[in-house]
N, C-alpha and C positions, 0 to 999 in steps of 0.2 A: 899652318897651325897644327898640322899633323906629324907625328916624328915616324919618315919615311922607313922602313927598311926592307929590303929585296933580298933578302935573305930565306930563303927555303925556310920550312920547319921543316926539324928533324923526324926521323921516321919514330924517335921515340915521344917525343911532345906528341905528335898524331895520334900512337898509341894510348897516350893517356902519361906519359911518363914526367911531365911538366904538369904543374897543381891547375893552371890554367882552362889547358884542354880537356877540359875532363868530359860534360856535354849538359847541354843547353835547358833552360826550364822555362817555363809560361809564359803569358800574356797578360792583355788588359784584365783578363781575367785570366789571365795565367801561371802565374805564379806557381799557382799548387797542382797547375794540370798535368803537363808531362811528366813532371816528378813523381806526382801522386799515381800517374797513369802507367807509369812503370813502376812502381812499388808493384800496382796488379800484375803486373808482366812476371815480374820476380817470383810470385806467390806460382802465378801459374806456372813459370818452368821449373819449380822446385817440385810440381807435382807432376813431371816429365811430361810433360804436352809439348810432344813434336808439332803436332800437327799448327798447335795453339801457336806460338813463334811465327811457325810458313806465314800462316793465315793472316798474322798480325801483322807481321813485315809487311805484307801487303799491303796494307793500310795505308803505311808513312809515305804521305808526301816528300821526296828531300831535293831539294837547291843547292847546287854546287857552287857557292858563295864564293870560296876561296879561288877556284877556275873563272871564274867570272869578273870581279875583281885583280888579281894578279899582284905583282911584289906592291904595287905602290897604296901601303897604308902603315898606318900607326904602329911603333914595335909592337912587337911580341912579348908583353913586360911579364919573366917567369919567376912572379912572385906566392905561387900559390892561388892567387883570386880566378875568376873568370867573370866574364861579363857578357851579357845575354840580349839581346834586341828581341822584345816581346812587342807583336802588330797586334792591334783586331784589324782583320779586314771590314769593309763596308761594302765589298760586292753587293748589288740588286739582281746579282742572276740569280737562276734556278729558285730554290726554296725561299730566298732571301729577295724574292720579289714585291713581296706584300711590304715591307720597309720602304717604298722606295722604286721612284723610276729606274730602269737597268739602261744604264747609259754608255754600256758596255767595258766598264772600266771599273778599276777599282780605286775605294784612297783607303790611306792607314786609319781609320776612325779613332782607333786610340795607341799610343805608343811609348814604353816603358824600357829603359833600358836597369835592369837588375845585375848588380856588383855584388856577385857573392865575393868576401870575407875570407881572406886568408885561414885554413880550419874549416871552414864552412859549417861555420856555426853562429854566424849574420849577415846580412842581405841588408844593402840600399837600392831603394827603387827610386831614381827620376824619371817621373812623369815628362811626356816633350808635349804640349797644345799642340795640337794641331793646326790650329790657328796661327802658329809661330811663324812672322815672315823672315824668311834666314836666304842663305846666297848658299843655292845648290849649284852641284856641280854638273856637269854632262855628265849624263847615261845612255847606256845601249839598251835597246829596248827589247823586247824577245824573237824580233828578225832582225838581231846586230846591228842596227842602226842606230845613228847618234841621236839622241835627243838632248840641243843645248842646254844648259842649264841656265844661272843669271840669278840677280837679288833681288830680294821682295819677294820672293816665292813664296807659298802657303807651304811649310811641311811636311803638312801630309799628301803635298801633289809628286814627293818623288816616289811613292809606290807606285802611283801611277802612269806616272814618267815610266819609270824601268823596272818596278816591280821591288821584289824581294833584295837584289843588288845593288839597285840605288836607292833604297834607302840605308840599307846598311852603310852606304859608301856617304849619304848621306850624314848621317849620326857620326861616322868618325871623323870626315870634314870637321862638324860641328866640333866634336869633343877630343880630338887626338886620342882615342881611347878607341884600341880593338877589339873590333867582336868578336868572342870567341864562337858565339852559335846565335841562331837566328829562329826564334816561333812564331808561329802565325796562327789564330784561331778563326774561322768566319765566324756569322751570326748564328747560321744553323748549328754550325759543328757546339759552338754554345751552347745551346737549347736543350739539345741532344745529350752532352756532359751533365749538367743539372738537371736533368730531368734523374740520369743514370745514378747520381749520387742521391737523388730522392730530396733534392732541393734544398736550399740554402736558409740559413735559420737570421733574420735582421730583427729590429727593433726602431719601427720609427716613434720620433716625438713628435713631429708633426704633419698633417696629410699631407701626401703629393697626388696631385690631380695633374695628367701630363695626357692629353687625348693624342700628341704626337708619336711619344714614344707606347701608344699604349699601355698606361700605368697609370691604376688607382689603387691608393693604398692609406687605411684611417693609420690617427696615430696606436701604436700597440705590438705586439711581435708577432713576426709571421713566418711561414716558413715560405720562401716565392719557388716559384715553378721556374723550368727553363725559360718560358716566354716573359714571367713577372723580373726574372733576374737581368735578363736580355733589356727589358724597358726599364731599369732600375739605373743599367749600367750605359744607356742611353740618351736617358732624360736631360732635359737641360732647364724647359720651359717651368717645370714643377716646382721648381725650388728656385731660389736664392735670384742672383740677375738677370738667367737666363744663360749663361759664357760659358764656355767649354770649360772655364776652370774650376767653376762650381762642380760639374758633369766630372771634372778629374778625380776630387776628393769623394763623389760617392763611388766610383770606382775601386779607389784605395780603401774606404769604407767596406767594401762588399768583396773586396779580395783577401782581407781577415778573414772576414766571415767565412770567407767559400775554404780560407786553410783551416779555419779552426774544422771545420767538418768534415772535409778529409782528413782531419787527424784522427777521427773519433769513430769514422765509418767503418771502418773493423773489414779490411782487406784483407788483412793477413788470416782471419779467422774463417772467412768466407771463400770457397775458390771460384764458385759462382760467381758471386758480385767482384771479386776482383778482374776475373775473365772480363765480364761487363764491363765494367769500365775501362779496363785495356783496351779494348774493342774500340769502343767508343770514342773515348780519347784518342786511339791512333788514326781513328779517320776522320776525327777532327782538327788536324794538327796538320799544319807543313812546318817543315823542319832545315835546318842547313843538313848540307848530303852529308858531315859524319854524325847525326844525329838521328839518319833516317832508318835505323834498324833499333827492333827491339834489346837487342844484347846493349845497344849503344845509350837509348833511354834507361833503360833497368842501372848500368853501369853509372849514370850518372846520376837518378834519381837514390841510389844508394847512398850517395854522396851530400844529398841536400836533407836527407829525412829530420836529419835533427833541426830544420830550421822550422820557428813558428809564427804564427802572428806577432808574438812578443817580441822577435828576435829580428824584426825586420823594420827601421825608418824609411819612409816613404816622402818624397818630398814633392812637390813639380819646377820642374828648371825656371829660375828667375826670369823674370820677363815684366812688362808692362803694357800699358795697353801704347797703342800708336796714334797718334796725336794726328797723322793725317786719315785715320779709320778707328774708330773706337771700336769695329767688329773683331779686330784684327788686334795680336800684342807682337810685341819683339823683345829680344834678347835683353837682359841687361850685361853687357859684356862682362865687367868686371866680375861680378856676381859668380858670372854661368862659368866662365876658368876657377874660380874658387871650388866650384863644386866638382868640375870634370880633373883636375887636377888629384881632391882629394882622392877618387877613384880610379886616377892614378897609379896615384902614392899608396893605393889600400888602407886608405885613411877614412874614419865618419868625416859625411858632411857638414862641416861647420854649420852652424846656427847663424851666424853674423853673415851668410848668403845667402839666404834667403828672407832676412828679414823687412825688408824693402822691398820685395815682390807683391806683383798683385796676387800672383800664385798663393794656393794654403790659407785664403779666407776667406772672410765669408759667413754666412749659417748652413754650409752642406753639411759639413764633419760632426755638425751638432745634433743635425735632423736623424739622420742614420747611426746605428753602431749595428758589434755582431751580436747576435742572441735574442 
């Protein structure tokens, strides 16, 4: 289902000279992060901070997706768009142990692939559940060893299978559609972001009481901390049936939210607070390797600025539940080429794909907005 080509890119596509490669932007909550996090990057090298650059390059994580993977994946379609594979990790080490037994591994907790728009002046986000069982392929895991793949597999187990490569290798299997860059945010590195932006402004209508995700919240506006945004973007038990897919739409609910406030945060005004969150954002971030330098974020977040909340449909990939596990949904095939097609084709998501999903209902998108 993937259209193979083994053909190099050119030294000028790498460059940036093809509308596709240009470089990569957020996650489950990311969306607005490295875009936003390099808008700071920009402010700070226009106020000549060498030092600020070094420092920061330091920061980025990068994975050399392309070396890792090799010719066999979905063309190079140079239509202007790009497309992004945004993870949250669900690491239980280090800081992110109070979440969660550390069981030495990691899974995607949540996973977004974002089709910036030819102009890049709109964005489509498909949501993938985690819970999707799909037919992955063999990975190498991080001492080059095979790890088979097979069907029925949960989703989010190829990050953990082979990490940052198989899953990417994973999503194009699924979608015939290449990545052009790859984000990852942990939970900490989360926390840390919203805390740096001074926290995110929501609006619930009705309570969510969730002792799992640690989250209580009356109905009313609030502004939530990193920790309240983290169990927001969490939750499952608080709301609605309990299913990751309910957990998706307040996601997408709170990644308006989190652009509309980096719109308004005033980085370019401040050098301070844009250092800050450069800072922050870069070491909260892993990135595919031609994304892992400052010059390379700045570069591309100059290119997404004019996208906003307005500007962006957000969907979750058609699926249903499965009949032999109701914990668990699957593909609706026809559906999900409808939608990886139009992405494509640089085309909006049709309506008439997703409309027979369990996906996108519900009372989450009701309970939450931003503001």
């Amino acid at each position: 289902m993937s259209e193979d080509s083994t053909a190099p890119d050119t030294a000028e596509r790498r460059a940036g000279g093809r509308g596709r490669r240009r470089k990569p932007r957020p996650k489950r909550k990311a969306l607005a992060i490295t875009a936003w996090t390099a808008a700071g990057v920009i402010v700070v090298g226009g106020a000549g901070a060498g030092y600020a650059y070094f420092k920061l390059d330091g920061n980025i994580k990068g994975v050399d997706i392309n070396s890792a993977l090799g010719g066999h994946r979905p063309q190079n379609v140079d239509n202007g768009s790009q497309d992004i594979l945004v993870l949250g990790s669900d690491s239980r080490s280090g800081d992110n142990a109070k979440y969660g037994k550390d069981e030495g591994t990691a899974r995607s907790d949540t996973a977004m692939v974002v089709h910036v728009y030819k102009g890049h002046k709109k964005a489509s986000v498909v949501s993938i559940p985690r819970d999707t069982l799909i037919t992955r392929p063999d990975c190498a895991d991080d001492k080059g060893r095979t790890v088979p793949g097979g069907q029925r597999q949960m989703f989010n187990t190829a990050y953990e299978a082979g990490g940052p490569a198989c899953a990417v290798k994973t999503v194009e299997a699924m979608s015939g559609v290449r990545m052009d860059h790859y984000v990852e945010v942990d939970f900490s590195g989360f926390k840390k972001l919203i805390n740096t932006l001074g926290g995110v402004d929501i609006t619930t209508k009705k309570a969510i009481e969730d002792d799992k995700s640690h989250l209580h919240l009356q109905p009313g506006k609030h502004t939530l901390t990193g920790e309240q945004s983290l169990g927001l973007v969490r939750t499952r038990h608080g709301i609605g049936d309990g299913s990751d897919l309910g957990r998706i739409q307040l996601q997408q609910a709170f990644i308006k939210a989190l652009l509309d406030k980096v719109k308004h945060v005033g980085v370019f005004s401040s050098p301070k607070k844009a250092y800050d969150l450069a800072s922050t954002a870069t070491s909260a971030v892993t990135t595919d390797s031609e994304l892992s330098s400052v010059r390379s974020l700045a570069g591309f977040a100059s290119g997404l600025k004019g996208i906003g909340a307005g500007d962006m449909k957000m969907v979750t990939l058609p699926v249903e539940y499965d009949p032999a596990d109701m914990n668990r949904v699957i593909p609706q095939e026809k559906a999900d080429q409808q939608v990886w097609k139009a992405l494509r084709n640089d085309k909006p998501v049709p309506a008439s794909a997703t409309k027979d999903s369990a996906g996108d209902k519900g009372e989450a998108d009701e309970v939450v907005s931003g503001g």
